[in-house]
N, C-alpha and C positions, 0 to 999 in steps of 0.2 A: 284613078281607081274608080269601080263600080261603086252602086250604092247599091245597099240590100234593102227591101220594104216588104212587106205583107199587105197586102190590098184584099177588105172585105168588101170594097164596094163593087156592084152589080155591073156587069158590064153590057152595053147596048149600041148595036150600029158599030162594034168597034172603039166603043170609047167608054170612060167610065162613068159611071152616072149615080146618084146619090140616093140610092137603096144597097140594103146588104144583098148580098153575094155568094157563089162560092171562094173558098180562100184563093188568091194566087198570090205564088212566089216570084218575085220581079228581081231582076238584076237590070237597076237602067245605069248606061254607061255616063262615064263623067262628060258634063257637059249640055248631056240632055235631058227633053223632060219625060215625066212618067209616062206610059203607054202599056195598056193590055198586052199589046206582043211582044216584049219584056219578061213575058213570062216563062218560067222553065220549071220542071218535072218538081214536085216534092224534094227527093229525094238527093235530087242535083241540087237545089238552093240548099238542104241541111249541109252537103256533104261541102260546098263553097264556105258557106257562113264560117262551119267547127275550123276549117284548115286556116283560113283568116283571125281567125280569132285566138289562135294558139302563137305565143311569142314566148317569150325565154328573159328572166329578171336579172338583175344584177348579177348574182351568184349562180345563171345561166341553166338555172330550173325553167322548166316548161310548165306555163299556166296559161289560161283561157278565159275569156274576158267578152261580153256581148252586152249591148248596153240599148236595151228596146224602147224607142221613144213613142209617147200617146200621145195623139196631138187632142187640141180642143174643139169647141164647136166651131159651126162659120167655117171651113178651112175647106180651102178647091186641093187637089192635089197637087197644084205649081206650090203653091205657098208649104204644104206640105215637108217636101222634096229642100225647098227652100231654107227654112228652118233647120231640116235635116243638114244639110251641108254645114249650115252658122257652127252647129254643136259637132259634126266632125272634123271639122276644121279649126275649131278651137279648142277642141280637146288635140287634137296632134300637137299643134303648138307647145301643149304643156310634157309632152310623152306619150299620152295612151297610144298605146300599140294594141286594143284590141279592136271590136267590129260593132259599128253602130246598124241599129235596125228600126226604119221605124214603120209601127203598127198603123197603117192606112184605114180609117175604116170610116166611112159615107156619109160624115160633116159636109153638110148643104156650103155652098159659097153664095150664099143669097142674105141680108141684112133681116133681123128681125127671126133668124130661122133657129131660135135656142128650146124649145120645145120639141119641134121635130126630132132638132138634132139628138134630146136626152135620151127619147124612144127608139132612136135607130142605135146609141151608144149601148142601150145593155142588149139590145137583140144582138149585138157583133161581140161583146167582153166575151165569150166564153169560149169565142175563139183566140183570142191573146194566149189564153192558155193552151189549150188541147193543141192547136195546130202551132205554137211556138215558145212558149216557157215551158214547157214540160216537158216537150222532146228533147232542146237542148239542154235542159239542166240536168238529163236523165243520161248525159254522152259524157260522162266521167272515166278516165281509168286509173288504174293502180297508176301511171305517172304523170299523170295530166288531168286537175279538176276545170271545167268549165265554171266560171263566174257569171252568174245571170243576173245583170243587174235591167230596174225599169226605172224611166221617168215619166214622170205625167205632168202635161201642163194642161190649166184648164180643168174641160170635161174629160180631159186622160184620165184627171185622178179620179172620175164616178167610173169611166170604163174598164181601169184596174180594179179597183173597188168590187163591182159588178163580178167581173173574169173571176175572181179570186175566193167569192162570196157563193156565185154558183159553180165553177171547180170544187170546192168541197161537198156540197151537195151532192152533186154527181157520184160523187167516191170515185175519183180518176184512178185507171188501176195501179197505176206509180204514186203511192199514195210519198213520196220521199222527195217529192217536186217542190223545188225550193227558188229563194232568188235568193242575194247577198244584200245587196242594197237596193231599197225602193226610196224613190224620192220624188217628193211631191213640189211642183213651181205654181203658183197661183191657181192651186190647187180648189177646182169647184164641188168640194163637197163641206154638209155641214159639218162647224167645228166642234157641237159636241154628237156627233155621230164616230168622232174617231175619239171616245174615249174608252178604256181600257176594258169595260163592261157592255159594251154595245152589240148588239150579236151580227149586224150589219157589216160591222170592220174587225171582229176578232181575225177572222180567217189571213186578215192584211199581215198583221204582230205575228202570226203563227207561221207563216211562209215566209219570211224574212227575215234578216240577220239583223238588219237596222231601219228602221224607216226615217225621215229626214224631210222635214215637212219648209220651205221657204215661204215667207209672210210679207205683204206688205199693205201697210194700212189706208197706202195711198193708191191701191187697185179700182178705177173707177167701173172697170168690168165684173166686179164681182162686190160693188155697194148693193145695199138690199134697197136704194131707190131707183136702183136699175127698172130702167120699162120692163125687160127681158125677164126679171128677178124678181119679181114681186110678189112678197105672201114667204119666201124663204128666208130661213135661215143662217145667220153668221156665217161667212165661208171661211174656210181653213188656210186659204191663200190670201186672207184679209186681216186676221185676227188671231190666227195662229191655231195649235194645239190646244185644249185645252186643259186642266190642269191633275187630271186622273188618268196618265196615258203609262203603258212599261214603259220602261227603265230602257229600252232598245231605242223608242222614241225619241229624238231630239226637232225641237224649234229653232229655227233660224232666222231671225227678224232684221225684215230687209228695207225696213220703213227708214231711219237715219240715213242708210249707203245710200237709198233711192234721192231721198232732198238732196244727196253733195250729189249725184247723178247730172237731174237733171238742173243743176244750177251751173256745173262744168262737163259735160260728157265725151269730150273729144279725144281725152285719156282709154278711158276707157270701155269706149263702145264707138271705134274709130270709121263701124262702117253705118251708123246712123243706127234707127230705130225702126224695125217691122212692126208691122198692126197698131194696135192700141197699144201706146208707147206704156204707162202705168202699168198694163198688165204682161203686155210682152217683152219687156226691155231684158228677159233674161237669157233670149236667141244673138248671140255674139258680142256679149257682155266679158268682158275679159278675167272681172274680180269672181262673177258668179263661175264661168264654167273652171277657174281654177280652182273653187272652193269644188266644184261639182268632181273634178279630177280628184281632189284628194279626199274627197270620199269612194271614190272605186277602187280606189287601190287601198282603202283600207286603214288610213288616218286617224287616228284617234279624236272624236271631237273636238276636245279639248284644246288641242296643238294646233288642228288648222291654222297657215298665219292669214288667212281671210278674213278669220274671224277675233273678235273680243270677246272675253266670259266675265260676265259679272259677278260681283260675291256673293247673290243667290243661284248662278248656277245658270242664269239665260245667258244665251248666246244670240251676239245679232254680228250681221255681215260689216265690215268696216274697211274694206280693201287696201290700198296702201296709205 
């Protein structure tokens, strides 16, 4: 099967290059890698994605399911694409029958480049929206709702953040633009910027059914002695939620799962580790994207069996 992307970044000579862009909509075929002439009309990637995305449940109802992936800084588009596969491919495994898509936007592939990248990450967020959460969240009908669910790893979660924060500003004219589940994985933003009174991330709680933040306190890419980091604040993919957040809100603390991880990992991360293993180990992690599957279809925190709940109520990952 294809894979679906949205690419903001610039294109030169033919090739893509790490400035923003106009949007294109790519359909690159299995097996290869990303390329500008991949790209096809607007209207023909909505009209692919919605039919892809529409399957039929047990009780052989038609729902619709799209699931938009934010990558982080540092990221070439192989590694991209890359990533992209891990999380479709391991979400099939578990069932999902709907359409992964992930949001491309002009993260430098050069070391030391996490500043750039920040500034190029909100100039392209407002496109996540307008030209792709909004349209399809907006292709509902009387038998068939569309599910818009997002992920963000990384700097995903400032460029969702950002998309989300200036979407309402704007007053986009579908003012009824929603997602189902947003979920954050070592997620770079600060951790008390997502509390419940912040006016930074209200807009996030406001356009989503649930958000679902993944923690682990062993992320050496988002410690604040980071060269990269330095002078910020606690990140949310380190330290969690904090502790003024709705009731929609849940933490997921991935700090315990990660020590038995990387002390046995052959179970369950059978094709090795991408990037920075601490921060990226959750691209073809087998405990996370089950736990990541039964939150798009809709799971009740609670039950996940991924996870353990404690007698105050926090939940951390525990796999089998």
């Amino acid at each position: 099967m294809s894979d679906y992307l949205m690419s903001v970044r610039a294109v030169r000579n033919g090739a893509f290059v790490a400035d923003v862009g106009p949007t294109k909509f790519l359909v690159t075929p299995d097996g290869q890698a990303v390329a500008p002439a991949q790209s096809i009309t607007a209207a023909a990637w909505y009209k692919a994605v919605r039919a892809d995305a529409v399957w039929a449940n047990a009780q052989g109802e038609p729902r619709g399911d799209v699931l938009f992936i934010v990558h982080g800084y540092n990221m070439s588009e192989a590694e991209v694409l890359q990533r992209h596969r891990l999380i479709k491919d391991g979400l099939a495994e578990f069932g999902f029958k709907g359409v992964i898509v992930s949001f491309d936007w002009p993260s430098d592939d050069k070391t030391l480049a996490y500043l750039p990248d920040r500034h190029r990450a909100k100039d392209s967020a407002f496109k996540l929206v307008t030209d792709g959460i909004a349209y399809l969240s907006g292709q509902q009908t009387p038998t068939c709702s569309i599910n818009v669910h997002v992920l963000g790893h990384s700097t995903g979660a400032y460029v969702i953040r950002e998309a989300f924060d200036d979407a309402d500003d704007a007053g986009l004219p579908n003012s009824a633009w929603n997602v189902s589940q947003m979920l954050f994985a070592a997620g770079d933003v600060s951790s008390a910027s997502m509390s419940d009174d912040n006016p930074s991330t209200d807009s996030l709680y406001r356009h989503c059914v649930r958000l679902t933040n993944y923690a682990n306190r062993h992320d050496q890419a988002l410690d604040i002695s980071n060269v990269k980091r330095v002078g910020t604040a606690p990140r949310v993919g380190r330290v969690g939620l904090p502790g003024n957040v709705p009731a929609s809100a849940v933490n997921v603390d991935c700090t315990t799962y990660y020590e038995r991880l990387i002390a046995d990992s052959a179970h369950d991360q059978p094709g090795g580790f991408v990037g920075l293993q601490s921060h990226s180990w959750y691209f073809g992690n087998r405990v996370f994207t089950e736990d990541l599957f039964a939150v798009l279809i809709g799971t009740d925190r609670s039950v996940i069996q991924t996870r353990e709940v404690a007698a105050d109520g926090s939940i951390a990952l525990r796999g089998e």
